[in-house]
N, C-alpha and C positions, 0 to 999 in steps of 0.2 A: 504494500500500500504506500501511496506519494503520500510522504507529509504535508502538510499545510502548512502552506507560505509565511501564518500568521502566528503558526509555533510558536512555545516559548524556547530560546536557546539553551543549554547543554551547559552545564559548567567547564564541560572540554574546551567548548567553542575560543575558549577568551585563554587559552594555554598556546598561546602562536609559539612558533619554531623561532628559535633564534642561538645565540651561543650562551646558550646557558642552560639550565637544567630543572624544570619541576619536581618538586615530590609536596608531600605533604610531612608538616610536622605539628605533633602534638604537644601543646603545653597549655597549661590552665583547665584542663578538661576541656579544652576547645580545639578542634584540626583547624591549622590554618595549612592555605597553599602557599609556595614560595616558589619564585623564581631565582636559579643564584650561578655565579661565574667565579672563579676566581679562588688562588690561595693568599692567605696573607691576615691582618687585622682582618675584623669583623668591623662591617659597615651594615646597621639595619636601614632598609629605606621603607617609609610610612608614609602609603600616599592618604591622599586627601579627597574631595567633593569635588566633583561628581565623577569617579576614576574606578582604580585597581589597578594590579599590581606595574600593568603594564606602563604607566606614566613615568616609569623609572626606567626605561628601556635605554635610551643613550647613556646613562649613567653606570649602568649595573657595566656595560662592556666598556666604559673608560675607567670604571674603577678597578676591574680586576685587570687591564693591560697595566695601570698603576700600581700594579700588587697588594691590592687590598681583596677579601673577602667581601663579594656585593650580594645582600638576601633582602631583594624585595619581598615584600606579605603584602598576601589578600589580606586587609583587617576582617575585623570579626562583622558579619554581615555581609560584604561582598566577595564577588568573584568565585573562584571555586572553597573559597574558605565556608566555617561553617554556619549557619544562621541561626540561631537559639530567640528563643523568643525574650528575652533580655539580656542583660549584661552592656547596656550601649551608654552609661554612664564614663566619664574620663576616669576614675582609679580603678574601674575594672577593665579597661582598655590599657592602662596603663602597667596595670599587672596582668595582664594578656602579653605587654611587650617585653616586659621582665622575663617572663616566664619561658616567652621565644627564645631569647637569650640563651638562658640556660640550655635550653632541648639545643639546642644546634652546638652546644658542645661547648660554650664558650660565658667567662664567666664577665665577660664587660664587651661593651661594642659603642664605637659611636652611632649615634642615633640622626639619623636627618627625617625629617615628618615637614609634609606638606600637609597649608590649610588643617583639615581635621587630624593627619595626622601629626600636623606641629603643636597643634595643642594636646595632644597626645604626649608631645614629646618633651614640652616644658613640665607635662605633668609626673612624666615618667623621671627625670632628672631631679625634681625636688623629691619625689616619692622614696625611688631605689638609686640613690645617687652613688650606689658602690657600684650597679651595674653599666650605668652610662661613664663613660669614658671621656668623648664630647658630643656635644649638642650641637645641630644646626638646625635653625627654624626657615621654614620658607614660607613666606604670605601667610604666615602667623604669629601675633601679637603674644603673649605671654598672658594667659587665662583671667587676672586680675585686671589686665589693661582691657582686654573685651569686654570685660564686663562692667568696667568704668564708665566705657566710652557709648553703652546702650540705654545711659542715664541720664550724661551729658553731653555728646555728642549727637546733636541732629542732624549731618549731614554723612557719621558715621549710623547711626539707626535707619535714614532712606536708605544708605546701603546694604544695609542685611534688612528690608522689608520684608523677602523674602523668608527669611526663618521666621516671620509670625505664620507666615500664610503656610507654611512647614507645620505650623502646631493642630491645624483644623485634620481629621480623618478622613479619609481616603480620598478626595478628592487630590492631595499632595503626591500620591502615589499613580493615581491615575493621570497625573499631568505629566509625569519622571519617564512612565514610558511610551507618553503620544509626544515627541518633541521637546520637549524642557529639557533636556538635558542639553541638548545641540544648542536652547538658546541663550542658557546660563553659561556656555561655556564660550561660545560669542559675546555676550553680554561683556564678560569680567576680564577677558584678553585682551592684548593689543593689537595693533594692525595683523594684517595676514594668518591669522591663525583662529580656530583649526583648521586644519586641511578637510575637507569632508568626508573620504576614507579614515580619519584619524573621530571624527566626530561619528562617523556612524559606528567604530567601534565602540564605543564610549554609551551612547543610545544603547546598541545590540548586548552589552554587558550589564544595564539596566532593567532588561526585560528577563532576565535569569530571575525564576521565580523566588521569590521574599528579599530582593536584593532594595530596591525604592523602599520598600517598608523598612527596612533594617537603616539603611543609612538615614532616613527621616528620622528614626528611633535618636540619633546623635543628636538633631535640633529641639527635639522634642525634651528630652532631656534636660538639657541645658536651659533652656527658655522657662522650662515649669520649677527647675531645679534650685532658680534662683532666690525665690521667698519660702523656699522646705529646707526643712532641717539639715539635709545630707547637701544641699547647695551650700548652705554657710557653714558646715564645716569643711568642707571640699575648701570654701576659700579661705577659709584660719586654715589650714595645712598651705594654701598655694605661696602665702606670707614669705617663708623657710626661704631662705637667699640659697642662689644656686651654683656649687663651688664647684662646676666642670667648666673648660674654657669653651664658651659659646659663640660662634657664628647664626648671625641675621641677616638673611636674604630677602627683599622685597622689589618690587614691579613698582616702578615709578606712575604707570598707569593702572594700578590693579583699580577696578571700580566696586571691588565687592568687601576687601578689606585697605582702609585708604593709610597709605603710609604713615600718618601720623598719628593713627592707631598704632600702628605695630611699633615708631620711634621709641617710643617711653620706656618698653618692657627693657633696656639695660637697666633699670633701676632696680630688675631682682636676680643679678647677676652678681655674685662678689668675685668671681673669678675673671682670668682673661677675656672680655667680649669686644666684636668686631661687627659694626652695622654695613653694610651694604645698600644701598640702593641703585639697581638696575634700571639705568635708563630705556625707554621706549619697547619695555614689555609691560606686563598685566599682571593677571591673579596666576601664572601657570608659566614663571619665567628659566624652569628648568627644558618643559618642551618649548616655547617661544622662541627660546635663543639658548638649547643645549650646548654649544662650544663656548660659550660667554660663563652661563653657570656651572659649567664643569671645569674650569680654567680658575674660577672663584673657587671653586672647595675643594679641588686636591693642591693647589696655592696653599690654603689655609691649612689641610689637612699633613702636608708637607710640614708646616714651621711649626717646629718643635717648642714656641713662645709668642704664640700668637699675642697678637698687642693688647690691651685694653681698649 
């Protein structure tokens, strides 16, 4: 029998061929899938909204020709990783990435986390600061600066409009895979990108069933989290100053997190930190201009005393 056109895809579908090697690894009571290249240090890459694992694709082969270990993850909710009906809160993501860590054999790794997963990754760094090594955040503020800036920033709150309209049921998810994804990721880009074979896989990785409702699960979260209990102490722990040398990367043009958002969060860094700002990309300035951001972090990832 011919499938129908209108399928939902395969969690295979979104495992493309390249120089590297899938498997699945277990930690947390959770399978996540990874893509990975390379011997050397351990580099995790945490992608972000609205993605998988594959958003690290230039990176994972420039890092292991650098001699680094490169293990992209599906986070928890997407891609071929696993979908549990909760756990989408940041210190259970957080101790999702600790715990990755560990299972691949290694007892610290630098952490780089895009968007959702850079808030992932500031959280992960103050949380289990023996497992993170160093920290680089991409188009992501430092969790206390977000949420400063959704109280007093009005031009930072029409920017994430979108996460209220994330909080209403199922209509959010019915939008994630009739188009919304293709427009959110035009929307928050800079000129020329995405390619449209790069956006429809992006779409086509949406429609894998419980993946829209899982990553909604992140905004939802976050948004109601804010006047509950486990919101304010989530930010009494996010206070803890962060003593790994940190790297920040932002998109001179992001329109979804606007750089002077993300500016502030050195101020809970006590270690080495280095701001960047990337001229004439967006929200997604590792694919936008991959030889530009990969020239910035193994740069960084090379000196041995990164600046203040």
């Amino acid at each position: 029998m011919i499938a129908s056109a209108a399928a939902s895809p395969d969690e295979s579908e979104i495992q493309f061929d390249g120089p590297w090697t899938h498997r699945a690894v277990h930690a947390s009571g959770t399978r996540f899938h990874v893509a990975e290249a390379g011997d050397g240090p351990l580099v995790l890459l945490l992608h972000g909204f609205p993605q998988f694992w594959w958003a690290w694709r230039h990176q994972i082969t420039a890092l292991a020709e650098a001699g680094y270990r490169a293990v992209a993850v599906d986070l928890r909710g997407y891609g071929a990783s696993d979908k549990p009906p909760r756990g989408y809160d940041l210190p259970t993501l957080a101790a999702d990435a600790a715990g990755l860590v560990r299972a691949l054999g290694e007892t610290h790794a630098t952490v780089v986390g895009h968007d959702w997963g850079g808030l992932l990754a500031w959280t992960m760094a103050t949380r289990y600061p023996k497992v993170v090594r160093r920290l680089v955040a991409v188009s992501a503020p430092h969790p206390l600066r977000l949420r400063a800036s959704l109280f007093t920033d009005r031009g930072q709150g029409r920017a994430l409009r979108h996460a209220l309209m994330f909080q209403l049921p199922f209509l959010p998810e019915r939008r994630l895979t009739r188009g919304l994804v293709e427009q959110l990721l035009r929307q928050w880009s800079g000129p020329d990108w995405p390619e449209p074979d790069v956006a429809a896989r992006y779409a086509k990785a949406f429609r894998i069933p419980h993946v829209a409702h899982s990553a909604l699960e992140y905004y939802r979260w976050f948004g109601r989290s804010q006047l509950r209990p486990d919101g304010r102490s989530y930010a009494r722990k996010m206070r803890r100053q962060i003593e790994v040398p940190t790297l920040q990367l932002h998109g001179a043009l992001d329109t979804c997190i606007l750089p002077r958002t993300a500016q502030g969060s050195g101020r809970y860094v006590a270690a080495p930190y280095r701001w960047r700002l990337l001229e004439g990309v967006g929200h997604y300035p590792h694919e936008e201009r991959p030889e530009r951001f990969t020239t910035e972090l193994l740069g960084w990832l090379a000196d041995p005393e990164p600046e203040r």
